[in-house]
TORMIKOL-137784 format. One record per residue (C-alpha): chain; x, y negated, z. Coordinates in pm, 1 decimal, padded with zeros to 6 digits. Last residue first. Example, Ala and Ser with C-alpha at 12.3 -4.5 7.8 and 13.67 -1.06 7.14 Angstrom:
BEGIN
  unit         u         v         w
     A   01367.0   00106.0   00714.0
     A   01230.0   00450.0   00780.0
//
This chain:
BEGIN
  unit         u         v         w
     A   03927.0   02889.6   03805.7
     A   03766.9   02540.5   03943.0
     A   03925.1   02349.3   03626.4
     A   03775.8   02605.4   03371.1
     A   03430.5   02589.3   03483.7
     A   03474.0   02195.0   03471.4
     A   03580.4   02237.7   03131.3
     A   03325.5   02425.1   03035.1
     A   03069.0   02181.6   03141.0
     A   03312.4   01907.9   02949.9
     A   03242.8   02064.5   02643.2
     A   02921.5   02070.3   02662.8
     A   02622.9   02314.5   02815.4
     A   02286.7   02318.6   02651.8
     A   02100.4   02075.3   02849.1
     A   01806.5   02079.2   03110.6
     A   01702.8   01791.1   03312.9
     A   01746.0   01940.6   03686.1
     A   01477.6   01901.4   03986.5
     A   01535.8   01844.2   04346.8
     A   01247.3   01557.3   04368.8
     A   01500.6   01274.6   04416.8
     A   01734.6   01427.4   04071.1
     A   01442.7   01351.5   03850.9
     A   01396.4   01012.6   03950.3
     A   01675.6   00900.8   03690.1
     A   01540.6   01136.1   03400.4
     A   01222.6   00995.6   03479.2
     A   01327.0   00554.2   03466.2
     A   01532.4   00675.8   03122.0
     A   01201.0   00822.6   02996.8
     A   00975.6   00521.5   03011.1
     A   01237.0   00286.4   02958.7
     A   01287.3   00472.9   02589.3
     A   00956.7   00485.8   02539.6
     A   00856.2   00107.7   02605.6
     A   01213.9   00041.4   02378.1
     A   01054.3   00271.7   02097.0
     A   00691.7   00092.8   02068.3
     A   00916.7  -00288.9   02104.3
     A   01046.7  -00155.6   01758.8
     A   00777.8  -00056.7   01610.9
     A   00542.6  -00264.8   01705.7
     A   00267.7  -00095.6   01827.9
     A   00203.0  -00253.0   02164.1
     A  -00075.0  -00112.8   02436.4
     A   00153.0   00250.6   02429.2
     A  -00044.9   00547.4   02441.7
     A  -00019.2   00886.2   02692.3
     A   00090.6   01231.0   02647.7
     A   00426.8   01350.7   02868.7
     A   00530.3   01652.8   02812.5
     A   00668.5   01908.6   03081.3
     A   00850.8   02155.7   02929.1
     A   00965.4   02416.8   03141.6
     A   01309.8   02566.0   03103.2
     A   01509.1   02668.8   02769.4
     A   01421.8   02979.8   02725.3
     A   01104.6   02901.3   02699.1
     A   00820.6   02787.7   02957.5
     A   00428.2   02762.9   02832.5
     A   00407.4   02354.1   02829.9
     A   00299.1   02135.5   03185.2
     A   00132.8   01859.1   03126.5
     A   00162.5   01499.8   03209.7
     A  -00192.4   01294.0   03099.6
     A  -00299.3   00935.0   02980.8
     A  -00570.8   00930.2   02681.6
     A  -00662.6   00582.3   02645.7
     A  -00819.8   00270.9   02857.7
     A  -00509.0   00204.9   03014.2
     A  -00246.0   00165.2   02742.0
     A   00076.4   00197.6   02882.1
     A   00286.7  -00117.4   02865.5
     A   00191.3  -00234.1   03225.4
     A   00280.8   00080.8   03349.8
     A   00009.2   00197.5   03678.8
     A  -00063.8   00489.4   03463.6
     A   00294.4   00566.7   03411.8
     A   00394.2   00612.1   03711.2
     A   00099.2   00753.7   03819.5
     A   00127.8   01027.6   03593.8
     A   00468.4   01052.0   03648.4
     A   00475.0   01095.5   04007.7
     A   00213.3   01384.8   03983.5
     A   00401.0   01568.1   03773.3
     A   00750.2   01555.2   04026.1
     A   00487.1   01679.5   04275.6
     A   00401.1   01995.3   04048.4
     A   00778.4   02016.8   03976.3
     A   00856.9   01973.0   04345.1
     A   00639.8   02272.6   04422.9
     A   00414.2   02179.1   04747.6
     A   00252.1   02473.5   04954.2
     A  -00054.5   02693.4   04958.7
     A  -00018.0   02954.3   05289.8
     A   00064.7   03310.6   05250.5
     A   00477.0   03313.9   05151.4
     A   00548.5   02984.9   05235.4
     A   00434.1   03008.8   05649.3
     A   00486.8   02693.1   05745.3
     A   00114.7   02600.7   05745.3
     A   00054.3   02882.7   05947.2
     A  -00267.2   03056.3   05849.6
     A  -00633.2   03102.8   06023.4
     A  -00760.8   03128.9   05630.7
     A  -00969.4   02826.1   05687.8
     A  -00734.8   02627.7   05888.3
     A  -00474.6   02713.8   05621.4
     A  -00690.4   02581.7   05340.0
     A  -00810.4   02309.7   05521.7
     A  -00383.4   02189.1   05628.2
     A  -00314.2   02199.7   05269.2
     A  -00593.9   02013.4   05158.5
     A  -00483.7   01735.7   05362.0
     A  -00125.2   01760.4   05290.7
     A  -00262.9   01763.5   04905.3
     A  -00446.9   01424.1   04999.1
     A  -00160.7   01230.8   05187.2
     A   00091.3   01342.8   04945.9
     A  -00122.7   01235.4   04666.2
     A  -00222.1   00924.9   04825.6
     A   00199.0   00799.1   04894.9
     A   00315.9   00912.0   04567.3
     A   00354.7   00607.3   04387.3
     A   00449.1   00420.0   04718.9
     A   00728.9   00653.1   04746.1
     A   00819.7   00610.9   05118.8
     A   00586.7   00987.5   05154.0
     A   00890.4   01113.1   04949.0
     A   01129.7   01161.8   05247.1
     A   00844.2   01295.7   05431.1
     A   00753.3   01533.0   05207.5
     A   01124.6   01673.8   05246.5
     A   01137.7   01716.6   05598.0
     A   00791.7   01910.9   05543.3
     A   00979.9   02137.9   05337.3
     A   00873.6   02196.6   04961.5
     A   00879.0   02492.6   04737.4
     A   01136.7   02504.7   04441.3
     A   01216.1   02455.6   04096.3
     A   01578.8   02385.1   04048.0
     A   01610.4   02723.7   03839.6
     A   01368.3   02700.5   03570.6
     A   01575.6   02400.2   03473.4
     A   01313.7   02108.8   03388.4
     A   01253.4   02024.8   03051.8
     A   01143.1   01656.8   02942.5
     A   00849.6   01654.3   02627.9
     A   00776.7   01406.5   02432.6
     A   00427.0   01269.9   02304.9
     A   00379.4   00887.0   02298.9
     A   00104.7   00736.3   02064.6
     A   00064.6   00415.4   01956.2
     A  -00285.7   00189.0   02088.7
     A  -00474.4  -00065.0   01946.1
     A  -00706.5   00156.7   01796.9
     A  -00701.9  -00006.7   01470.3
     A  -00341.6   00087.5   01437.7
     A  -00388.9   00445.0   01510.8
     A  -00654.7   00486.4   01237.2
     A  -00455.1   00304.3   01024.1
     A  -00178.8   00581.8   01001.8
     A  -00249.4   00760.4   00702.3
     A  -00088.2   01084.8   00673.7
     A  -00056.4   01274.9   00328.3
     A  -00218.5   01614.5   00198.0
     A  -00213.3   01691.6  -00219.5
     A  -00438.7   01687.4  -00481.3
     A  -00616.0   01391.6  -00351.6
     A  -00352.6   01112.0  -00314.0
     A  -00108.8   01302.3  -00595.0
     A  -00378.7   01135.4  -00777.3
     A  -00240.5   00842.3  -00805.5
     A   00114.5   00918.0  -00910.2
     A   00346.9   00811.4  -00601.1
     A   00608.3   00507.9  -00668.8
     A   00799.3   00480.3  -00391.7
     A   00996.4   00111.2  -00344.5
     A   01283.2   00040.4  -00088.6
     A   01276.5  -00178.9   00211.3
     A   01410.3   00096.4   00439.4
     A   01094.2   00093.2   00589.1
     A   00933.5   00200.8   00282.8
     A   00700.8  -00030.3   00039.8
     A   00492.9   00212.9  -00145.2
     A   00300.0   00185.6  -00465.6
     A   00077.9   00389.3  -00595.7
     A   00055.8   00490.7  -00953.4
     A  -00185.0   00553.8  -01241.4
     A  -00462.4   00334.9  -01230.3
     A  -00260.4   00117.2  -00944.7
     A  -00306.9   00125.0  -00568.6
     A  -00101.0  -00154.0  -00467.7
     A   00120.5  -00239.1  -00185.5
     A   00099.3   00024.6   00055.2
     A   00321.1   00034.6   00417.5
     A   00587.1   00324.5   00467.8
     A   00713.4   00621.7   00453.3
     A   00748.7   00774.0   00055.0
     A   00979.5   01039.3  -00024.8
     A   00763.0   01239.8  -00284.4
     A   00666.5   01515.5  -00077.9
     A   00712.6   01328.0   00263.3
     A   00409.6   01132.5   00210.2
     A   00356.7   00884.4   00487.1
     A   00093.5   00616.9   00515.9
     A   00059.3   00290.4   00629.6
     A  -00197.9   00088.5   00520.1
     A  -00185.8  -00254.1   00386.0
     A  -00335.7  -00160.8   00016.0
     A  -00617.0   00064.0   00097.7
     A  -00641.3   00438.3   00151.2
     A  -00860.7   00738.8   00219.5
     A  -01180.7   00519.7   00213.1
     A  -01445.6   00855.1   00066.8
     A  -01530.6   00623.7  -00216.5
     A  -01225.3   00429.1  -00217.3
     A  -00988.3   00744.0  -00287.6
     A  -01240.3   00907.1  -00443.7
     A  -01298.2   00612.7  -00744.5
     A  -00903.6   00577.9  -00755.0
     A  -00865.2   00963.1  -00785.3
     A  -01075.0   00950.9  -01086.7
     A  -00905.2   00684.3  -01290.8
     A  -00556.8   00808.9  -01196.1
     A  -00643.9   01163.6  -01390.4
     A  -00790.0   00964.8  -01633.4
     A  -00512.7   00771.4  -01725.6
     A  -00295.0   01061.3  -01665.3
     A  -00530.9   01235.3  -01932.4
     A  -00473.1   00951.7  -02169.5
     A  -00227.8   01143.4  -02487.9
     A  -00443.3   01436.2  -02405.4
     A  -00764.1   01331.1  -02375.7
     A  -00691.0   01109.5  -02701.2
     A  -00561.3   01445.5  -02885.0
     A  -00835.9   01650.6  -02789.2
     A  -01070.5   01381.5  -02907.0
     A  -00924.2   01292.1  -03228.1
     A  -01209.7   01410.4  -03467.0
     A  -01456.0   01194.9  -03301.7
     A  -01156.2   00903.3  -03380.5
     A  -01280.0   00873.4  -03706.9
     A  -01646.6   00746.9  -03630.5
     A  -01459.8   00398.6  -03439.3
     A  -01264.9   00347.2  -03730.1
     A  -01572.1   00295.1  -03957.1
     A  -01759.3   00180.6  -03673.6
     A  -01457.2  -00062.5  -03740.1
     A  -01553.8  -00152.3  -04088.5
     A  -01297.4  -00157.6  -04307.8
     A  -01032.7  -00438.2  -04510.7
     A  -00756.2  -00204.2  -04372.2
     A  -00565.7  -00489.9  -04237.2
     A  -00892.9  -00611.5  -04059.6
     A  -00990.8  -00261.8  -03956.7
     A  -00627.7  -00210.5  -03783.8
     A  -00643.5  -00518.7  -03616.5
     A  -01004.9  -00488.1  -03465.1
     A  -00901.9  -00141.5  -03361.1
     A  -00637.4  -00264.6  -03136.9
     A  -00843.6  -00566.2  -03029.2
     A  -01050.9  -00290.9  -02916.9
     A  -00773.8  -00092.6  -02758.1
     A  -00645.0  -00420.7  -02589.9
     A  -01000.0  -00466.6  -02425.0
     A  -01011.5  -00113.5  -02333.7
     A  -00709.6  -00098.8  -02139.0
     A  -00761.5  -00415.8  -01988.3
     A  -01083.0  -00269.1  -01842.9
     A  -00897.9   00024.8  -01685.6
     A  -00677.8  -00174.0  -01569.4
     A  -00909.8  -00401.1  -01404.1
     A  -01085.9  -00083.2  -01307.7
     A  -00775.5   00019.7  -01135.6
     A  -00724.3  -00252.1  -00955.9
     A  -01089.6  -00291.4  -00825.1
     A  -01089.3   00064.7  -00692.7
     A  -01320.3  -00137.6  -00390.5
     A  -01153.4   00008.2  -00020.3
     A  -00988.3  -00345.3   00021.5
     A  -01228.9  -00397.2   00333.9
     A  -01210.3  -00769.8   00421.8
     A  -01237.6  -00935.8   00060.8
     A  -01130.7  -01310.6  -00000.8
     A  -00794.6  -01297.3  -00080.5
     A  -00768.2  -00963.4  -00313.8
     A  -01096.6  -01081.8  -00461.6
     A  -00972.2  -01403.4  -00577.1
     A  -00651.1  -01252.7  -00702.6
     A  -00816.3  -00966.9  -00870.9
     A  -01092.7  -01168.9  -01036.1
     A  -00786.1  -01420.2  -01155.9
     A  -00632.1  -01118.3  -01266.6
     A  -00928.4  -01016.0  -01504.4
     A  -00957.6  -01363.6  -01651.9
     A  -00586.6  -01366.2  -01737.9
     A  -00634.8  -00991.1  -01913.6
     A  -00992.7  -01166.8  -02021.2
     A  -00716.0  -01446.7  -02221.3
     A  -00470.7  -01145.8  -02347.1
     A  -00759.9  -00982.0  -02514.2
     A  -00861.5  -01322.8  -02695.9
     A  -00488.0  -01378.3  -02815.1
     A  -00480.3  -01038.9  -02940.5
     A  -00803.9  -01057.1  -03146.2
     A  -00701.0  -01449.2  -03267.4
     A  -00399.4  -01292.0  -03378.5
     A  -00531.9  -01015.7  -03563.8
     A  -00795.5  -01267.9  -03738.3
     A  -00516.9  -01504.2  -03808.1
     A  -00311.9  -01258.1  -03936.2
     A  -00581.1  -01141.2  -04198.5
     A  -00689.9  -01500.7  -04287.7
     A  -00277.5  -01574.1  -04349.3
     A  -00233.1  -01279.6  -04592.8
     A  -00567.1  -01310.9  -04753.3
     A  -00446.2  -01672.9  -04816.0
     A  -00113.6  -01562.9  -04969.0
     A  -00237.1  -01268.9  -05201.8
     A  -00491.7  -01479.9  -05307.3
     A  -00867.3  -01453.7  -05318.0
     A  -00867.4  -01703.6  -05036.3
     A  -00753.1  -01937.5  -05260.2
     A  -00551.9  -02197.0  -05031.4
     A  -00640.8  -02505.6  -04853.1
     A  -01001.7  -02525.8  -04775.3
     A  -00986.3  -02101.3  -04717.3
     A  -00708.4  -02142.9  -04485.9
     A  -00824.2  -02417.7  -04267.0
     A  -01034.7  -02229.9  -04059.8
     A  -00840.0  -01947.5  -03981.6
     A  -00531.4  -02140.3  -03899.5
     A  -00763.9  -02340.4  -03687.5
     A  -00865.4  -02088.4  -03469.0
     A  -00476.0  -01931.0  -03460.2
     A  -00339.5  -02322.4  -03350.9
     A  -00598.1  -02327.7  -03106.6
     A  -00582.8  -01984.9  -02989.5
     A  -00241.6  -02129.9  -02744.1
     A  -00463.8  -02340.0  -02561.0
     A  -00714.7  -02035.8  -02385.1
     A  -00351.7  -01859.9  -02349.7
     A  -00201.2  -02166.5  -02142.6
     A  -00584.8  -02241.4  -01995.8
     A  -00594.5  -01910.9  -01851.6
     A  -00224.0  -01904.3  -01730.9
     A  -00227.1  -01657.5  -01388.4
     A  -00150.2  -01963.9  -01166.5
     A  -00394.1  -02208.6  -01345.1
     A  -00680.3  -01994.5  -01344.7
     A  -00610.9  -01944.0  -00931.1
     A  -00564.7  -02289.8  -00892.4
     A  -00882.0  -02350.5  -01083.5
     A  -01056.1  -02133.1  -00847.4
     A  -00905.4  -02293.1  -00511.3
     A  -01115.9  -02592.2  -00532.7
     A  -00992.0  -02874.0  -00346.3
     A  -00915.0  -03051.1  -00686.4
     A  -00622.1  -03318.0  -00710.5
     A  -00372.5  -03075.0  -00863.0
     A  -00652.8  -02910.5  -01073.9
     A  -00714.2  -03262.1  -01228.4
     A  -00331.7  -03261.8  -01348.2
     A  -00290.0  -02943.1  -01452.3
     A  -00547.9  -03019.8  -01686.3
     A  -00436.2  -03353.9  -01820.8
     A  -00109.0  -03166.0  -01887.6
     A  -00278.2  -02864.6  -02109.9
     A  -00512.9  -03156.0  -02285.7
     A  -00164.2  -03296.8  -02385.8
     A   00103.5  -03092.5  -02422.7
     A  -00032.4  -02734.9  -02521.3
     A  -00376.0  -02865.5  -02674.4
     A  -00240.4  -03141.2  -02852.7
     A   00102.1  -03003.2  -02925.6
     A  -00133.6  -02704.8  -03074.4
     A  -00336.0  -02898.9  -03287.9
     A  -00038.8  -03058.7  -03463.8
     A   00126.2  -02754.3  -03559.0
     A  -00202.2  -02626.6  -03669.6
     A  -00260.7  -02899.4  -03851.8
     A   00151.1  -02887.3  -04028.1
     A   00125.9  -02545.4  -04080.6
     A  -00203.9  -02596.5  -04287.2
     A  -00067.9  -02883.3  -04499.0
     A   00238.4  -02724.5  -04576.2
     A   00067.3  -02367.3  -04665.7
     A  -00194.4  -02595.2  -04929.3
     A   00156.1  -02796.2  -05022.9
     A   00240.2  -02422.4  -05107.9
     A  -00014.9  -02296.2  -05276.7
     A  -00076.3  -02618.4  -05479.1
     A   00287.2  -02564.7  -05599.4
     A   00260.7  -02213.1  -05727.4
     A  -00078.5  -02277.4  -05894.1
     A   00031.6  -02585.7  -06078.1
     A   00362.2  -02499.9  -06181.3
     A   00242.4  -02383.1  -06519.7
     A   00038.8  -02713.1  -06575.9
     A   00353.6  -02878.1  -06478.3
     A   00367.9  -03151.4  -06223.2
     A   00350.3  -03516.6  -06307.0
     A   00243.9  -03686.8  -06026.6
     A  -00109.9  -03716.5  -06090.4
     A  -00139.4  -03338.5  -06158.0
     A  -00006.2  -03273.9  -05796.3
     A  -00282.9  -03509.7  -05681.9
     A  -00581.6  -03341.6  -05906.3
     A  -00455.6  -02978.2  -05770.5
     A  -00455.8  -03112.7  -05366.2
     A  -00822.4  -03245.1  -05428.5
     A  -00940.5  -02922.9  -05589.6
     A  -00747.9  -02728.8  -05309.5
     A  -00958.8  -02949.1  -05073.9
//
């Protein structure tokens, strides 16, 4: 072809000393013009008639190529392919100009091919992220990991084609480099190894929540990356955690409560040392018309009246004989209160207890598991829970304790 172009610049006139310079560049004319003409081709033609059959295909694959640009970066090596191909027809390769445009068509046919397995690569992520059940598989990080060693080859592919080497050439050079590429990538691998842990031992997938108060971060996970995590808080914002923070350090995961289909409730309500008291039988009968309360009455009273029979003992007799405390009674209430609550889940842990006392009063806390986990409907079933006991507290003679107020003092002040 060069012979052809030479023999057609002769024919119209052109100087035997102008010959070289102005085959070169009708030769670079020529080749800009093919590859100019290739890509429209490929980019606005066979691109559209693509898009087109994918929009009438029930196949979700070729969406997925289409979405992440496979055939956009598959189209735009046309113009590179044929850039290398038409070079050596069109200009000396010998020269300074054709060696120029074979050497950045090689680099950008390198590149070009990296950046088409990147596409590849998501579309594996995509298809995988939609499909799979467990996401426990470090698949984001090897993906990374991958890309990062399908750039560094192009890398080296670049480097050896300027250079006019080998690259085993290359590749034997960087022996000598070790320390210096474990140094430079030692987050990389750092991130690498706590991704394999994390899913080989299941510590965390994307979706769970999980709370690390070291770095901030309270909330749901949106990607576990080769070198960060990614947290979505409640307050909407972002936490990025370094990988392997995840192993190196402690953090709460929370899935285990959500697959249980249950949210825990542990609080505590203390009771004034000083309002507990011993029961009269007027009294039990006033709280025999709590329906709640009705079969434990009826079984301690029971019990009660045994015990006293067996120790020839008057039941009135509070000193010797086993009688009712209101805080033991005031218990009992609330564990059948809130076993019978339709938003307390029935077939978990449900228990009042009664805490060592401090200085405060007793602590009586309350463990049992809510059947809804939203957060926000979780806190309302708590909050009725605990406004309906401080209400009843007052029926079995008992006092919520507080630290006095300002208005306690007041009331001191007024009666002085």
């Amino acid at each position: 072809m060069i012979e052809v172009i030479s023999a057609w610049l002769v024919k119209q006139n052109v100087g035997v000393e102008y010959l070289p310079y102005a085959t070169a560049w009708v030769g670079t004319a020529l080749i800009f013009i093919l590859c100019g003409v290739s890509y429209y081709l490929s980019k606005h033609q066979l691109l559209v008639m693509i898009h087109k059959i994918v929009e009438h295909s029930k196949n979700t694959l070729d969406d997925l190529l289409l979405e992440h640009n496979v055939f956009s970066r598959i189209a735009l090596l046309t113009p590179f392919l044929f850039l290398w191909f038409l070079t050596p027809h069109f200009l000396d390769p010998e020269s300074l100009l054709g060696h120029f445009f074979l050497t950045f068509a090689k680099i950008a046919i390198s590149f070009q091919v990296a950046r088409c397995i990147d596409s590849l690569l998501n579309v594996i992520k995509s298809s995988y992220t939609r499909t799979a059940r467990e996401r426990y598989l470090p698949l984001n990080s090897s993906i990374q990991v991958i890309k990062l060693i399908v750039y560094l080859v192009a890398s080296i592919l670049a480097i050896s084609f300027i250079l006019g080497k080998s690259p085993f050439y290359l590749l034997s050079g960087l022996g000598a480099l070790t320390a210096v590429l474990l140094l430079v990538f030692q987050d990389t691998i750092k991130g690498l190894v706590a991704s394999i842990q994390i899913s080989a031992n299941k510590m965390v997938a994307p979706g769970d929540w999980i709370e690390l108060p070291k770095y901030g971060a309270d909330g749901d996970v949106l990607e576990i990356g080769l070198n960060t995590v990614k947290v979505k808080n409640f307050d909407n914002t972002i936490t990025t955690v370094p990988t392997y923070a995840l192993i190196s350090g402690s953090f709460r995961n929370w899935r285990g409560m959500i697959h249980s289909g249950g949210r825990r409730i542990k609080r505590s309500v203390i009771i004034d040392i000083n309002s507990v008291k011993f029961y009269q039988s007027s009294e039990l009968e006033a709280l025999a018309k709590i329906k709640l309360l009705a079969k434990y009455l009826a079984e301690k009273k029971a019990e009660i009246h045994e015990s006293c029979l067996a120790l020839n003992l008057d039941p009135n007799d509070i000193t010797n004989s086993r009688q009712l405390t209101n805080i033991g009674t005031f218990r009992a209430y609330i564990e059948a209160y809130l076993k019978q609550h339709p938003k307390v889940h029935n077939e978990m842990t449900c228990m009042v207890r009664q805490l060592a006392s401090t200085e405060s009063g007793i602590p009586l806390e309350l463990y049992c598991f809510s059947n809804d986990q939203n957060w926000a409907r979780y806190e309302n079933i708590q909050a009725d829970i605990f406004d309906h006991i401080f209400a009843m507290a007052p029926l079995f003679g008992l006092r919520i304790f507080q630290h006095p107020t300002g208005n306690d003092w007041r009331k001191i002040v007024d009666k002085d």
